[in-house]
KETIDREN-150374 format. One record per atom (N, C-alpha, C): y, z, x; residue in one letter. Coordinates in steps of 0.001 Angstrom, whole numbers, padded with zeros to 6 digits, always signed. Each point is the difference from the previous one (the first is absolute). Example, Ala and Ser with C-alpha at 12.3 -4.5 7.8 and 13.67 -1.06 7.14 Angstrom:
2
-005690+007800+013190A +001190+000000-000890A +001200+000000+000900A +001050-000720-000350S +001190+000060+000820S +001090+000730-000770S 
***
This chain:
245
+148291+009513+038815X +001452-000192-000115X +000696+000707+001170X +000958-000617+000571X +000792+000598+001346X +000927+001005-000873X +000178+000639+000673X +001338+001252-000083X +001476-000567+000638X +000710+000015-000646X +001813+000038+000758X +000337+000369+001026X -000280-001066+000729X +000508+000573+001868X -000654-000260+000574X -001518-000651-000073X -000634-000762+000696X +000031-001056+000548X -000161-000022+000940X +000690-001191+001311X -001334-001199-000238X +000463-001046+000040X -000397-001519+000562X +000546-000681+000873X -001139-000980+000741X +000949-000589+001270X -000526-001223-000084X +001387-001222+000176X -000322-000708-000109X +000053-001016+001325X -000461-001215+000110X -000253-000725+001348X +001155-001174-000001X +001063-000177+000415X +001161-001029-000187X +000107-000387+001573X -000623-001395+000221X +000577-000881+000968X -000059+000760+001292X -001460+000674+000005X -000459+001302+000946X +000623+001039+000442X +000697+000572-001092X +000689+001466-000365X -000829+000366-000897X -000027+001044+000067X -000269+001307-000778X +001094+000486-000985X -000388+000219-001244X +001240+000399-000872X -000488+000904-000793X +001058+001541+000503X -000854+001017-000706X +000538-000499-001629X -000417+000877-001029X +000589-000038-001754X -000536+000935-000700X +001055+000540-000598X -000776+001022-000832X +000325-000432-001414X -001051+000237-001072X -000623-000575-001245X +001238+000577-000814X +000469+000758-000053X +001249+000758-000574X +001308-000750+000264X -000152-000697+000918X +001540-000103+000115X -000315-001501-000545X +001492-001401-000177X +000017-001108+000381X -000906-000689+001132X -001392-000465-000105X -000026-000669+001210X +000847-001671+000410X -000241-000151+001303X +000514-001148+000085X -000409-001188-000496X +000246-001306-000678X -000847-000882-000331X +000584-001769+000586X -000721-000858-000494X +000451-001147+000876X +001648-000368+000413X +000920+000619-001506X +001181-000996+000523X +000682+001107+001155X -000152+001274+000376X -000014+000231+001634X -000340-000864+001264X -000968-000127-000502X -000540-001069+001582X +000429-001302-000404X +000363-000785-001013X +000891-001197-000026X +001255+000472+000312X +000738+000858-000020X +001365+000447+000382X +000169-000030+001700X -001170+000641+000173X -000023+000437+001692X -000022-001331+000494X -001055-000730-000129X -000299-001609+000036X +001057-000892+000088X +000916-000255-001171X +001356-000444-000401X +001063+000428+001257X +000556+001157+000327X +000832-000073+000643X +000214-000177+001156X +001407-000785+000492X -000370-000494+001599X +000822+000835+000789X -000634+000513+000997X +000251+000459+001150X +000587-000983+001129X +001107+000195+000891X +000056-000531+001105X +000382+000849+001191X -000116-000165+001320X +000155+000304+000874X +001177+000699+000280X +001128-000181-000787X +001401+000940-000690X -000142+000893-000663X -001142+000077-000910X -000515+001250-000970X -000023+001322+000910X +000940+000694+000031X -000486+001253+000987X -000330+001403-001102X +000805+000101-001538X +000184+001222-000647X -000616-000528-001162X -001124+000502-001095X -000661-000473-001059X +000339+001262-000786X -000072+000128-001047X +000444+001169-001334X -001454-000805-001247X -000683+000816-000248X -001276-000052-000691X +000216+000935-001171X +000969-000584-001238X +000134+001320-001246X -000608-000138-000945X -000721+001441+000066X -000930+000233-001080X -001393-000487+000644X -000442+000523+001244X -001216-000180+000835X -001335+000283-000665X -000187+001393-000621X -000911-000284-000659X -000930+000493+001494X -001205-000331-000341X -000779+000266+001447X -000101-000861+001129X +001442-000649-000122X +000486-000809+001377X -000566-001234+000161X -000902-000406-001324X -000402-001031+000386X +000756-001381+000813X +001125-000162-000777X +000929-000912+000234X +000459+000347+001607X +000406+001066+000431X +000570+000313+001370X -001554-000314+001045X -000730+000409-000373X -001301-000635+000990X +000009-001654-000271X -000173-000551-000102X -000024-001799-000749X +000714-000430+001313X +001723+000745-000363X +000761-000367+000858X +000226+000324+001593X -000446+001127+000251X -000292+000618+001358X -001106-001187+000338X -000815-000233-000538X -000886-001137+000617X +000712-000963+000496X +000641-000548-000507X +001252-001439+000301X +000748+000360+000517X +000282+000649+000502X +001870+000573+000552X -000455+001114+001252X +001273+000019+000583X +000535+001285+000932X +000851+000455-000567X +000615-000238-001348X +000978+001459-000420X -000057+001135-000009X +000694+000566-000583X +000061+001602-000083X -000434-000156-000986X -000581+000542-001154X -000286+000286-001215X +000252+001220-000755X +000649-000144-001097X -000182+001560-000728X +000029-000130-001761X -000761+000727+000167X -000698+000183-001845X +000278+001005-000266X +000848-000272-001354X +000455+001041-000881X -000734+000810-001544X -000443+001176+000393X -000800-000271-001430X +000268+000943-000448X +000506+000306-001639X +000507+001530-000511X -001019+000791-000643X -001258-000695+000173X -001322+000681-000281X -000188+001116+000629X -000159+001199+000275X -000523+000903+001878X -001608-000347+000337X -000214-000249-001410X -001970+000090+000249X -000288-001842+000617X +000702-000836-000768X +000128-001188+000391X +000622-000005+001692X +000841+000769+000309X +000504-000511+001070X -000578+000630+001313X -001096+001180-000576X -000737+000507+000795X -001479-001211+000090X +000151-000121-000794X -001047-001281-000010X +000546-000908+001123X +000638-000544+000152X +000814-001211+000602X -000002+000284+001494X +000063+001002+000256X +000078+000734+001392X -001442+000190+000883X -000958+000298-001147X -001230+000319+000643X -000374-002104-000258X +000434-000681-000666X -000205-001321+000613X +000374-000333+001055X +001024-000111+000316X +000812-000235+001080X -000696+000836+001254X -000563+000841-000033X -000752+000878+001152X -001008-000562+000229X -000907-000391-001438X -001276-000733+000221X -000313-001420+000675X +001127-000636-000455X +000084-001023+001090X +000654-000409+000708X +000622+001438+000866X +000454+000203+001000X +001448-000849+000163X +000819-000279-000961X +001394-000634+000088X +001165+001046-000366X -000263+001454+000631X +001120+000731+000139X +000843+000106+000849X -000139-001234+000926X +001414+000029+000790X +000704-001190-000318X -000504-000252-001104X +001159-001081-000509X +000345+000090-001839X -000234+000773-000889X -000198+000143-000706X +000400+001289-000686X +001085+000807-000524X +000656+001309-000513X -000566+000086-001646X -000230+000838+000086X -000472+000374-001698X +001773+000827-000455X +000452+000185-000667X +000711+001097-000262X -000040+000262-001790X -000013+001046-000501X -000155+000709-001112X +001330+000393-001027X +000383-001131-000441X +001377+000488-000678X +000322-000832-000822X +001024-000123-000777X +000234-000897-001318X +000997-000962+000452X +000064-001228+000021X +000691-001191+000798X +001154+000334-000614X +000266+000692-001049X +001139+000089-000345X +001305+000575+000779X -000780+000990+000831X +000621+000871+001494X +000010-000963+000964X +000379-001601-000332X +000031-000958+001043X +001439+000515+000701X +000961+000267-000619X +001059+000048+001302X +000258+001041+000372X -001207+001270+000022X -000231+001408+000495X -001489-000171+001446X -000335-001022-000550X -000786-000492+001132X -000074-001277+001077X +000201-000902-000403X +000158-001305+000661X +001609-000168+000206X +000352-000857+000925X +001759-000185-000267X -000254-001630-000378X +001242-000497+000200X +000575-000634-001325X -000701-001953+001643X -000165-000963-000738X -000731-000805+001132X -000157+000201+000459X -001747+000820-000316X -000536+000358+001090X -001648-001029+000762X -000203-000780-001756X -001302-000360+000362X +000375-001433+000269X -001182-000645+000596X +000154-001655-000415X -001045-000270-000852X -001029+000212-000775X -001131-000330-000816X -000082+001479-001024X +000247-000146-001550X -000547+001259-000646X -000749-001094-000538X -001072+001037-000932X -001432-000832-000394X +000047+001194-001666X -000321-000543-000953X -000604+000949-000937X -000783-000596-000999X -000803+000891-000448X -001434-000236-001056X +000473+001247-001190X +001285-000674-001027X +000803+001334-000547X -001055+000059-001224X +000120+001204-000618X -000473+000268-001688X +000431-001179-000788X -000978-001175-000573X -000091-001136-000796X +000962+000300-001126X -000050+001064-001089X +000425+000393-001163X +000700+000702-000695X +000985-000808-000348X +000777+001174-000932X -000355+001301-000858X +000295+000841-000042X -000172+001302-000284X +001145+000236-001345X -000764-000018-000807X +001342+000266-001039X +000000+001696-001275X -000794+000502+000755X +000013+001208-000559X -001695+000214-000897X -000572-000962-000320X -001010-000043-000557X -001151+000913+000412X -000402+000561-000235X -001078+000551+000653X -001328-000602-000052X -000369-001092-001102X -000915-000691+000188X -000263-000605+000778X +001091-000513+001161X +000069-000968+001017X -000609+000510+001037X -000227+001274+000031X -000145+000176+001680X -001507+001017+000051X -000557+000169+000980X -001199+000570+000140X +000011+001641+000176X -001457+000438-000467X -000212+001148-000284X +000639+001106+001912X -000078-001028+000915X +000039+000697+001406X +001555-000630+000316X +000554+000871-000030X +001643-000215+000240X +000348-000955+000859X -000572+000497+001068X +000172-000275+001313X -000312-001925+000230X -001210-000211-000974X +000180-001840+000222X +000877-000338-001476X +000133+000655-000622X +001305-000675-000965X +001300-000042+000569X +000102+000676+001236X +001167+000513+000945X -000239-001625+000852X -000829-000258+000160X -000150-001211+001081X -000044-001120-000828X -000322-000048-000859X -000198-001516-001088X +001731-000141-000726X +000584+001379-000343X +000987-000764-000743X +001584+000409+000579X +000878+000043-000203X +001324+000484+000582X +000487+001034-000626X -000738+001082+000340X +000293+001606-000535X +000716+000313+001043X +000020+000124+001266X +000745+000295+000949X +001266-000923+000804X -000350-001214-000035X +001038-000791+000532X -000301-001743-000918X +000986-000595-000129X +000371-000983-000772X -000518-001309+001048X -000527-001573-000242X +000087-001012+000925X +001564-000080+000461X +001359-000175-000602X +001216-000060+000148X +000258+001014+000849X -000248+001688-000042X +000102+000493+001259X -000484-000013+001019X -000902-000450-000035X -001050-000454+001142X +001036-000714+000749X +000245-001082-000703X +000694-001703+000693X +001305+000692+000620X +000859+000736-000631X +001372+000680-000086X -000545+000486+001486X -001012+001245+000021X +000194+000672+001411X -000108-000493+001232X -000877-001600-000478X -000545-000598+000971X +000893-000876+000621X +000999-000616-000803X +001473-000616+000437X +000486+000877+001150X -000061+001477-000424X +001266+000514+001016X -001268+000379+001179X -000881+000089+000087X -000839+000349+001037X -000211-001131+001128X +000104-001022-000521X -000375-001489+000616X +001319-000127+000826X -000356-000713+001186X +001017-000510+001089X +000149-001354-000812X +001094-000498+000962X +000622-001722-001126X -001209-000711+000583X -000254-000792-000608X -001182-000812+000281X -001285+000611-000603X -000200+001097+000232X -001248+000603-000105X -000876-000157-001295X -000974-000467+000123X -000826-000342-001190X -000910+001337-000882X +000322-000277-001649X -000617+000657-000835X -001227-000510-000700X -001056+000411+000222X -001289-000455-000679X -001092+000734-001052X +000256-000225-001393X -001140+000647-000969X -000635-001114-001003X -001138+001021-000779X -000451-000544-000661X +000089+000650-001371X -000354-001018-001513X +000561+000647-000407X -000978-000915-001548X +000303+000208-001167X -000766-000416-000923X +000624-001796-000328X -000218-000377-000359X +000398-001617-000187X +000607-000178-001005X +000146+000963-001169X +000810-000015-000983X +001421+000759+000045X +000141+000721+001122X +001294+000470+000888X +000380-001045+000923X -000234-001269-000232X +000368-000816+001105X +001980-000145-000251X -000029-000332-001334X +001377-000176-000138X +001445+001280+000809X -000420+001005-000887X +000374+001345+000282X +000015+000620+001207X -001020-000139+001103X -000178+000005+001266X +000895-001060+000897X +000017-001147-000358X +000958-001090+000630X +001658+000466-000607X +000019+000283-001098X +001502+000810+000289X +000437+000945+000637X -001334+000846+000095X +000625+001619+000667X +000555-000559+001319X -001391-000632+000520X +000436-000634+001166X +001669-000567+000795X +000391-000462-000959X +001000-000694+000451X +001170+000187-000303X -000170+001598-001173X +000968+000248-000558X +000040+001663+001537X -000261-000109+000836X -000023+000742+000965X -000156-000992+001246X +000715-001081+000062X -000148-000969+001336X -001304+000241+000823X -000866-000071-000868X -001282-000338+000618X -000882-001455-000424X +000977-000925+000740X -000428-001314-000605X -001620-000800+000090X -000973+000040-000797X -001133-000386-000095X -000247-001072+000071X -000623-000234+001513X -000334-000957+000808X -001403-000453-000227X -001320+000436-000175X -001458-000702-000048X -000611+000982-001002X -000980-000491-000516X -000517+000669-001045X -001669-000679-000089X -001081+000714-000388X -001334-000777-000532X -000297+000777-000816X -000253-000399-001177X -000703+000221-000973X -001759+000137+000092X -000669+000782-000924X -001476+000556+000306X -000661-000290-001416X -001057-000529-000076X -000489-000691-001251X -001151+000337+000604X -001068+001007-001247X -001507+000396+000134X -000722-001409-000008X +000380-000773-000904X -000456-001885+000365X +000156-000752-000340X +000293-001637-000083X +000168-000819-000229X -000301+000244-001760X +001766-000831-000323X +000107-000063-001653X +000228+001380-000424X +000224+001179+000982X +000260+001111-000559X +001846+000219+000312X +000601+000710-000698X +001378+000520+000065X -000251+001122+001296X +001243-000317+000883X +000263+000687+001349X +000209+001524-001308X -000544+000770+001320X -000385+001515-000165X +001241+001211+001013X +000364-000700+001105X +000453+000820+000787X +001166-001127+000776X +000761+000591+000462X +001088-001047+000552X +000138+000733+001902X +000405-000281+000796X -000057+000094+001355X +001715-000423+000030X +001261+000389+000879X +000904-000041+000007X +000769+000290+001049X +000623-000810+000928X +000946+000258+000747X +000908-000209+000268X +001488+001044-000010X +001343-000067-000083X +000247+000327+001229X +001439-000930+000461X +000531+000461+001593X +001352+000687-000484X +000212+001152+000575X +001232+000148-000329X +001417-000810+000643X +000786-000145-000621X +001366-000861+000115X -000519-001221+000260X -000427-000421-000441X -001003-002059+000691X +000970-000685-000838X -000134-001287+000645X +000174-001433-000788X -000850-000036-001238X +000444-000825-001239X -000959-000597-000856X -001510-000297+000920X -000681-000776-000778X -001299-000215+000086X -001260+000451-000251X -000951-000627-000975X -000901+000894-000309X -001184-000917+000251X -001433+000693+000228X -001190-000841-000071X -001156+000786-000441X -000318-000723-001054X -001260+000631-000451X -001426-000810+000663X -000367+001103+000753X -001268-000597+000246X -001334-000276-000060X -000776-000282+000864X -001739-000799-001101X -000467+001567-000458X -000122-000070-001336X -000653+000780-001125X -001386+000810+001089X -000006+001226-000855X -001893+000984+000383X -000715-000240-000956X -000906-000275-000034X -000968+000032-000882X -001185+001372+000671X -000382+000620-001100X -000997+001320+000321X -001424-000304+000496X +000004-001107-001666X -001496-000455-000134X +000110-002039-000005X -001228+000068+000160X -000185-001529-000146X -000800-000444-001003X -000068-001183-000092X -000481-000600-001032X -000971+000702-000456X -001021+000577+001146X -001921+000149-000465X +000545+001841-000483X +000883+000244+000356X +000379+001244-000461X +000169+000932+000760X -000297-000064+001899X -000171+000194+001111X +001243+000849+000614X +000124+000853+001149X +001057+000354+000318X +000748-001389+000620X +000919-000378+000522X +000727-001214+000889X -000305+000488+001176X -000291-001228+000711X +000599+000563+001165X +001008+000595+001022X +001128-000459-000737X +001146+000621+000281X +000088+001648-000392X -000906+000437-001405X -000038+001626+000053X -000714+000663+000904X -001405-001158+000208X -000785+000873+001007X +000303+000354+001367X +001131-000965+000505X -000017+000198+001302X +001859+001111-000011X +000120+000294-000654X +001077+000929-000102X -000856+001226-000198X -001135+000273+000187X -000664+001511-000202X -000786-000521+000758X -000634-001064+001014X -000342+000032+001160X -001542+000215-000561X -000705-000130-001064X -001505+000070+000377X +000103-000977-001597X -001318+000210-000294X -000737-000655-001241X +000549+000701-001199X +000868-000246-001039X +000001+001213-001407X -000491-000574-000888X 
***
């Protein structure tokens, strides 16, 4: 049996990803998030909240010349995130910083980014204590003990330049609730794909992107599937982690 604090590393799309067994690790709908969002040649400022061990900010440093910066209110997590970012050598494009997004207008000023990205806590938190796990710290990452999806969206409105696109993921039964926050903060939700483990199964995870101040228009596009028929990874998962899983 491992002990609490023991590191694993994992191999993503020929990165190295440190993880330690204690905390949240990262799992697929990260790298469908990173995957999902589009970068263009205008993208100069990215905001990554709730980084986690940066997976998401590496994804995107691959695709882009932005600036990048990941926010994580973890210290052990965000010390994590840093020695990624060292390991595969994307620290001159890439800021870790250590603080609670909530100190957004003590740190960032007001349109500043053009792309925020987040992979927020799935679950409501309603006081229960049955709900959440024996290690604080991933009941801290699974549910909204510290920050709400609605504040998330709220900070991310005033952080975003006009135009600037917002992209998360999020459970599929928050689809409704998520498309209001959205728009009830002029972040009008423009493309979306849904993620289904496989054919004849109910979507699992939803993919989402809002522009701020936009025209109408929305498009949902061609569905993920995990697995295939024979029960197999897709190819579409395998080649988003770049080897055989």
């Amino acid at each position: 049996m491992r002990k609490n604090g023991e590191e694993t590393r994992t191999v993503l799309d020929g990165m190295e990803i440190i993880q330690r067994n204690d905390f949240q690790n990262f799992t697929l709908d990260s790298v469908l998030l990173g995957n999902f969002v589009k970068i263009n040649r205008k993208t100069k400022k990215i905001l990554d909240i709730g980084t986690g061990c940066g997976v998401i900010s590496l994804i995107l440093a691959k695709k882009s010349k932005a600036e990048i910066t990941g926010i994580e209110l973890q210290e052990e997590m965000s010390e994590v995130a840093i020695r990624n970012v060292n390991t595969n050598n994307f620290q001159d494009c890439i800021k870790i910083i250590n603080d609670d997004i909530k100190n957004y207008d003590k740190i960032f000023s007001k349109d500043e980014f053009d792309v925020i990205v987040t992979n927020p806590p799935y679950f409501d938190y309603d006081g229960n204590i049955n709900q959440i796990s024996d290690l604080t710290q991933i009941s801290r990452a699974r549910h909204n003990i510290d920050i709400t999806i609605e504040e998330i969206v709220k900070i991310s409105a005033y952080l975003l330049k006009n135009n600037g696109s917002f992209s998360m993921v999020f459970r599929s039964d928050r689809l409704v609730e998520v498309l209001g926050l959205l728009t009830k903060y002029n972040l009008e939700p423009k493309r979306m794909k849904n993620c289904y483990t496989g054919k004849g199964k109910n979507a699992k995870l939803c993919l989402v992107e809002a522009i701020k101040d936009a025209k109408k228009g929305f498009v949902i596009e061609e569905a993920i599937y995990v697995y295939d028929e024979n029960g197999e990874k897709t190819e579409y998962i395998k080649k988003l982690y770049g080897k055989d899983i």
